[in-house]
C-alpha atoms as one frame of an Amber mdcrd trajectory, in Angstrom:
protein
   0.000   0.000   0.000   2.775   2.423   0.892   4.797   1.423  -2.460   1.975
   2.857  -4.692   0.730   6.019  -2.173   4.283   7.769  -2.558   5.272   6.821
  -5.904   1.601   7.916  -7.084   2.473  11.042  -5.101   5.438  11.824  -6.906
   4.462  10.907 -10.601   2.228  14.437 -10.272   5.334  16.292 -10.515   7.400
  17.452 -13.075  10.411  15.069 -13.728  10.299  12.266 -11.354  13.077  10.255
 -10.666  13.846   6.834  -9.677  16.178   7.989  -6.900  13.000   9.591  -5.401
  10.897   6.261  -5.772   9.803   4.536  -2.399  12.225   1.196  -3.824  15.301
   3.754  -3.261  14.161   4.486   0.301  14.059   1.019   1.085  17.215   0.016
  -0.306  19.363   3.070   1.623  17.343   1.564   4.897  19.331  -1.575   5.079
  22.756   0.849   4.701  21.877   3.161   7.687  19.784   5.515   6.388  16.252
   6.111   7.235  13.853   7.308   4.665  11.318   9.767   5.611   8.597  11.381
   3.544   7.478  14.929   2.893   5.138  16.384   1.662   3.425  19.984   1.020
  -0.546  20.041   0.258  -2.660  23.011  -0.946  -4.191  23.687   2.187  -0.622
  24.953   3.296   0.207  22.259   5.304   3.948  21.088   5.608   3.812  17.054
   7.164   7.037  14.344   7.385   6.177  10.534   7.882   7.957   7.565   8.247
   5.414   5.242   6.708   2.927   6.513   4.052   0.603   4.091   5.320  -1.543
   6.778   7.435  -1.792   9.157   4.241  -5.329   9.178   3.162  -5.420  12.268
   0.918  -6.013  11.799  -2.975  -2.679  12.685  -5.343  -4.275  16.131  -6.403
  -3.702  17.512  -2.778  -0.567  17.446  -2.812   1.823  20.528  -4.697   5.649
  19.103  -3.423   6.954  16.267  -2.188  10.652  14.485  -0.875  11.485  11.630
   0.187  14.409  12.370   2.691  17.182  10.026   4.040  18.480  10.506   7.235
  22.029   9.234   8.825  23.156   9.761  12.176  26.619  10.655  12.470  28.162
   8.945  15.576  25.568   6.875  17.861  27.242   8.138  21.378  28.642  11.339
  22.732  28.261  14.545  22.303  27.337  14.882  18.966  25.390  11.327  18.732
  21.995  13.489  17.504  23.570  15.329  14.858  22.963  13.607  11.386  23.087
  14.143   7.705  19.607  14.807   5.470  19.856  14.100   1.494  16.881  14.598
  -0.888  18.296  12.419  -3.637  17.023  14.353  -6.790  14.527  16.172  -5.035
  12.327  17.967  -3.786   9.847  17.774  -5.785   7.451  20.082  -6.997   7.250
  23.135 -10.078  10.248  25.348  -9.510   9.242  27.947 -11.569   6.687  28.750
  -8.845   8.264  31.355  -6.626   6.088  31.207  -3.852   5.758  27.478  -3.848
   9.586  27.235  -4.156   9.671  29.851  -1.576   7.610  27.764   0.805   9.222
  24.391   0.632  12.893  25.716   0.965  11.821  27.232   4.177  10.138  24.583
   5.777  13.541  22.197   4.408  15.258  24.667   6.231  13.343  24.868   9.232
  12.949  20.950   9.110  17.184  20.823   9.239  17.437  22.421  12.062  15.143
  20.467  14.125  16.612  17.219  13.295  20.006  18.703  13.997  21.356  18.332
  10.986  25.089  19.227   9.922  23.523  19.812   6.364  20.699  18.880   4.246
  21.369  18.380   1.147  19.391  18.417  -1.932  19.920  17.950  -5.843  16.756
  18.442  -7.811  16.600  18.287 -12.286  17.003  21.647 -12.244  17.893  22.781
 -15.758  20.850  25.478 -16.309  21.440  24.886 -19.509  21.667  22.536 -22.707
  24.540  21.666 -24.969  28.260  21.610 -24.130  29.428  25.053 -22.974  30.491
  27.902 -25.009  29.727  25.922 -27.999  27.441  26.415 -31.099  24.387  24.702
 -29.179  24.748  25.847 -25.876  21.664  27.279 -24.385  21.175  29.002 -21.168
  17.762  28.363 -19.173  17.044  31.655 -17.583  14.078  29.580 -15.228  17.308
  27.624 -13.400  19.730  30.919 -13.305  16.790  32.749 -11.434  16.632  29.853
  -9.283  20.593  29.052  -8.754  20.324  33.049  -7.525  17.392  32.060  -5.121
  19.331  29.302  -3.394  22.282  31.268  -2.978  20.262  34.542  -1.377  18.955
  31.822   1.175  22.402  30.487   1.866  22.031  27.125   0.159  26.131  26.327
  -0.489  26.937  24.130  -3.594  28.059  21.146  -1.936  31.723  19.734  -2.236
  30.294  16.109  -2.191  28.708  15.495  -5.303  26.593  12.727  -4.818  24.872
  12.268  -8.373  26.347  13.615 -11.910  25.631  17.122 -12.097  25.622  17.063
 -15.514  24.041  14.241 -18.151  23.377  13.507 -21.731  20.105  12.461 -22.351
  18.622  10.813 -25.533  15.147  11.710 -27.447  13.267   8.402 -27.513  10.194
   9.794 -28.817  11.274  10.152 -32.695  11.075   6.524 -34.362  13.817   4.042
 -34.666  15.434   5.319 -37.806  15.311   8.964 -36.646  17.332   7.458 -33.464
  19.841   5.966 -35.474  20.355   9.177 -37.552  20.916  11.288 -34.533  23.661
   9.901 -34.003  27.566   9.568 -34.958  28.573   8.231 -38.209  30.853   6.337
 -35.976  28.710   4.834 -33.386  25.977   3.774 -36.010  29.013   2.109 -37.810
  30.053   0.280 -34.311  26.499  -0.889 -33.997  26.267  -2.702 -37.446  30.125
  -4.292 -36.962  28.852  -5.701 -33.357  25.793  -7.492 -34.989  27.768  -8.437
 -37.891  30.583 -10.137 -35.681  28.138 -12.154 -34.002  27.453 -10.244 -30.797
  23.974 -10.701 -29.425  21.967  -9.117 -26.711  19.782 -10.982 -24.094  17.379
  -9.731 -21.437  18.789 -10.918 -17.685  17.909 -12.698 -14.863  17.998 -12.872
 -10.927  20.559 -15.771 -11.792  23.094 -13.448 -13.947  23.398 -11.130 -10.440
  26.567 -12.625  -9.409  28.529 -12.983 -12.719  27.709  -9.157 -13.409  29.056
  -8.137 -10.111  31.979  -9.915 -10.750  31.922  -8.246 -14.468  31.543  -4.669
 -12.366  34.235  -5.151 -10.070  36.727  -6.366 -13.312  35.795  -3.012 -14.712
  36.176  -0.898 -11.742  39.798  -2.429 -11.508  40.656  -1.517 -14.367  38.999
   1.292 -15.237  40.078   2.779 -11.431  36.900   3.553  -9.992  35.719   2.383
  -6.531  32.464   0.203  -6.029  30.715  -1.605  -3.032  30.349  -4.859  -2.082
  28.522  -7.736  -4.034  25.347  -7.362  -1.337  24.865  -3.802  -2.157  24.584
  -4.117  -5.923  22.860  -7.586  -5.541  20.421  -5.903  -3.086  19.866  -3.258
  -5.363  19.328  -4.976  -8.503  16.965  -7.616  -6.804  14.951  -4.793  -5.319
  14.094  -3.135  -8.636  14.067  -6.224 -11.164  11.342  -8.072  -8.738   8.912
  -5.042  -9.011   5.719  -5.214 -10.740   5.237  -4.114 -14.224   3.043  -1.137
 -13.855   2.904   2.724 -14.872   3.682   3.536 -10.363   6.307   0.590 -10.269
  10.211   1.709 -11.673  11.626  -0.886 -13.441  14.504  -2.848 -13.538  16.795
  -5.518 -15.890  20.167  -6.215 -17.216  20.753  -6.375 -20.706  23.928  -8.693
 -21.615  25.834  -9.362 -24.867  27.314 -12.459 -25.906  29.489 -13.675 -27.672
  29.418 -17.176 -28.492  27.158 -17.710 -25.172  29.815 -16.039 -23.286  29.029
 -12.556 -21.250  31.040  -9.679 -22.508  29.297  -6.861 -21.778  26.189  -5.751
 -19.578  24.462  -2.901 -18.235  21.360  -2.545 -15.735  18.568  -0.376 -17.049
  16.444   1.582 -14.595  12.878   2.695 -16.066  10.646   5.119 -13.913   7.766
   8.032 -14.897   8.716   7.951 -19.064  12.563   8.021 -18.459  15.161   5.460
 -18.985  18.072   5.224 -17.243  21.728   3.399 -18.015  22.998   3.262 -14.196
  25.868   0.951 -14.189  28.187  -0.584 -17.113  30.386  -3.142 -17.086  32.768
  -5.003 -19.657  35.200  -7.725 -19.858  38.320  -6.869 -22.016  37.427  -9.889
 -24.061  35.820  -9.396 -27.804  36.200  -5.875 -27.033  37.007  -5.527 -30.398
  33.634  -6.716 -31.523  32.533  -3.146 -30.018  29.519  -4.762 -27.899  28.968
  -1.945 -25.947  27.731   0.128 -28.811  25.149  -3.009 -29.919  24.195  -2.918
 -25.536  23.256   1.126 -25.832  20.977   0.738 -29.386  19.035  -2.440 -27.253
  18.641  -0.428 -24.274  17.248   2.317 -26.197  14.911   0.441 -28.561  13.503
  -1.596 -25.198  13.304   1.602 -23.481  10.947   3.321 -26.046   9.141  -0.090
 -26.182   7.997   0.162 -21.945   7.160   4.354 -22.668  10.425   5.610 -21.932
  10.697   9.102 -23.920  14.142   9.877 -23.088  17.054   7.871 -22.152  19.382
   9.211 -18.998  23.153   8.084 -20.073  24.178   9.252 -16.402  26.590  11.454
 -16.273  28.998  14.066 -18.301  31.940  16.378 -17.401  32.450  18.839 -15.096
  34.579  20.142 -17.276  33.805  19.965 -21.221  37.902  19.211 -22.522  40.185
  16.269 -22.077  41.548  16.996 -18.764  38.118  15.727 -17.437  38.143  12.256
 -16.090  35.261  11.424 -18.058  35.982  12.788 -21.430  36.216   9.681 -23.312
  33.066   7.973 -21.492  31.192  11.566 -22.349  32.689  11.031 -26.117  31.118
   7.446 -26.434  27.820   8.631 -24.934  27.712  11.834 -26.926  28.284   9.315
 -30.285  24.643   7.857 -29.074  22.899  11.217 -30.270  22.093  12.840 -26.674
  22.183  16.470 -25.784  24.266  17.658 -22.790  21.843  18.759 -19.777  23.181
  20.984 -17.287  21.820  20.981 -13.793  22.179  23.065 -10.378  23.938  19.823
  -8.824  23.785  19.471  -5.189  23.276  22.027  -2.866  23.355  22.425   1.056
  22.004  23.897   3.764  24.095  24.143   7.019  22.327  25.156  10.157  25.528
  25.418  12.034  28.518  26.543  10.097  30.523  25.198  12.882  29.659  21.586
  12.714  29.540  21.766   8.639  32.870  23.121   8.291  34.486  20.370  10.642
  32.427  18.105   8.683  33.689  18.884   5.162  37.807  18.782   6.852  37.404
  15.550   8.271  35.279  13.693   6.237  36.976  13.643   2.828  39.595  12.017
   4.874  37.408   9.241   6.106  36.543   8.313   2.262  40.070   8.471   1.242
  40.469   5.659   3.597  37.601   4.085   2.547  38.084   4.080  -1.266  41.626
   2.534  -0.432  40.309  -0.388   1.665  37.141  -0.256  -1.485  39.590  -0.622
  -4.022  41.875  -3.930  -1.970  38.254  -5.418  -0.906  37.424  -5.920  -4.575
  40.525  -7.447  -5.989  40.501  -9.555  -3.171  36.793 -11.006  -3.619  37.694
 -11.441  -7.663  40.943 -13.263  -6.748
């Protein structure tokens, strides 16, 4: 019952995502976190709950809503009841409304401070522009600048810890199948063709592929150098979504794998939620690379995308910085051969109610990860040895 309440809630608003689903909540409760959910109605009423079970007003009540996480910081001492609030890709509600935004920004405020938050943090789809910077198709939207401004009057900081990708490419699903394949690169239409011609194919997976692909993610994560979790935490994940119910409130979940020869090459796990598709985690082997099956895994994903309603395709994630001193430059040059246009959003954004404790926060805890990614990075080749 809860499961369709808040996700019925939030598919009202503009641009609902998956990380604000009720699924996400419940995942990030077995990791610490507890989920919490908010919500504004047009009466003028502000109201948090832990379960959306007592909730008995209809959808059109309601004009914003967030699911929050919550994370105590230390459980003794001193500071045992200060903890950490994120809003993963919300709040949600019309931000072009200045009064409504107006509203909900003070009562997230007000809410931070009575939980005793170091920070709350939030990182809505709020659009500041389209197209890669200073080039011929960049476009600024004046709607997110007046809203950047807004933040930064009430003392919202841009955060140093960038949860999600501030910035993404995302793919027009809504033209037909030949218009898709003309959007994009000579290139990447000719890596398509050479895949299917070299015998790569593409299958839908199963609850049974979970622990070959983590072991496929944590090859690629070696050697591409990025730091993952363990095999629970993606298992959990995965399982959570891919058991869900095929239905318009329900995100969905699957992995898509290509073969070669009946061997796994390639794979990624697509994530489908409110008419958006998105392409959350890739992973490869360095076998039949050549055979370019991550190009044939992108066209699939797309096609099966637009089949369930998806209109656009998420390829989370593009550079901070458009030029090849970015990290991500040649990941952003293989998405950007798929035909997507560069979105630019406001990222993530905090709100400290005590500079003191958010300023001893951001010294020590960068730290802490450092650490962590290091003993990340040894836990992984250990489990694939």
């Amino acid at each position: 019952m809860a499961i369709n309440i808040w996700n019925q809630i939030i598919l009202k608003f503009p641009a609902p995502h998956f990380l604000q689903c009720y699924e996400w909540g419940q995942v990030k409760a077995q990791y610490g976190w507890i989920p919490y959910y908010a919500v504004w109605t047009d009466d003028g009423k502000f109201q948090v709950f832990q379960t959306m079970d007592k909730c008995s007003l209809t959808t059109d009540h309601y004009v914003a809503a967030a699911m929050i996480l919550k994370k105590q910081i230390l459980g003794s001492g001193f500071a045992a009841r200060l903890s950490i609030l994120y809003a993963p890709k919300g709040p949600l509600l019309d931000w072009s409304n200045s009064a409504l935004r107006t509203r909900v920004l003070t009562d997230l405020q007000s809410y931070a401070r009575k939980q005793g938050a170091v920070f709350l943090k939030i990182d809505p789809d709020v659009v500041l522009g389209r197209g890669v910077p200073n080039s011929e198709g960049d476009v600024i939207e004046n709607s997110g600048q007046i809203i950047l401004s807004d933040l930064t009057r009430r003392e919202w900081t841009y955060s140093s810890d960038q949860i999600q990708f501030q910035n993404t490419v995302l793919v027009d699903l809504s033209v037909n199948e030949e218009e898709m394949l003309a959007g994009m690169k000579p290139k990447t239409r000719y890596n398509i063709r050479l895949a299917e011609k070299k015998g790569v194919t593409v299958r839908v997976g199963t609850l049974s592929d979970l622990t070959m692909l983590y072991k496929m993610y944590a090859e690629t994560s070696i050697r591409d150098g990025f730091v993952i979790r363990d095999e629970n935490y993606y298992k959990n994940v995965w399982k959570t979504f891919m058991q869900n119910i095929s239905s318009f409130i329900d995100p969905l979940c699957f992995p898509l794998i290509a073969e070669v020869d009946g061997q796994p090459v390639a794979a990624i796990i697509l994530f489908m939620f409110a008419g958006r598709a998105y392409y959350v985690y890739g992973m490869s082997r360095n076998l039949h690379r050549e055979k370019m099956p991550t190009y044939l895994l992108q066209w699939e994903a797309m096609k099966r995308a637009k089949i369930n309603g998806c209109a656009e395709y998420d390829l989370w994630g593009a550079p901070d910085i458009f030029d090849e001193s970015d990290s991500m430059w040649g990941v952003f040059r293989f998405k950007e051969g798929l035909g997507g246009e560069v979105t630019r959003t406001l990222g993530a954004y905090d709100f400290a109610p005590s500079k003191f404790w958010y300023k001893l926060y951001a010294e020590v805890m960068p730290r802490v990860l450092g650490v962590m990614r290091s003993r990340g990075k040894e836990k992984t080749q250990q489990a694939l040895e």
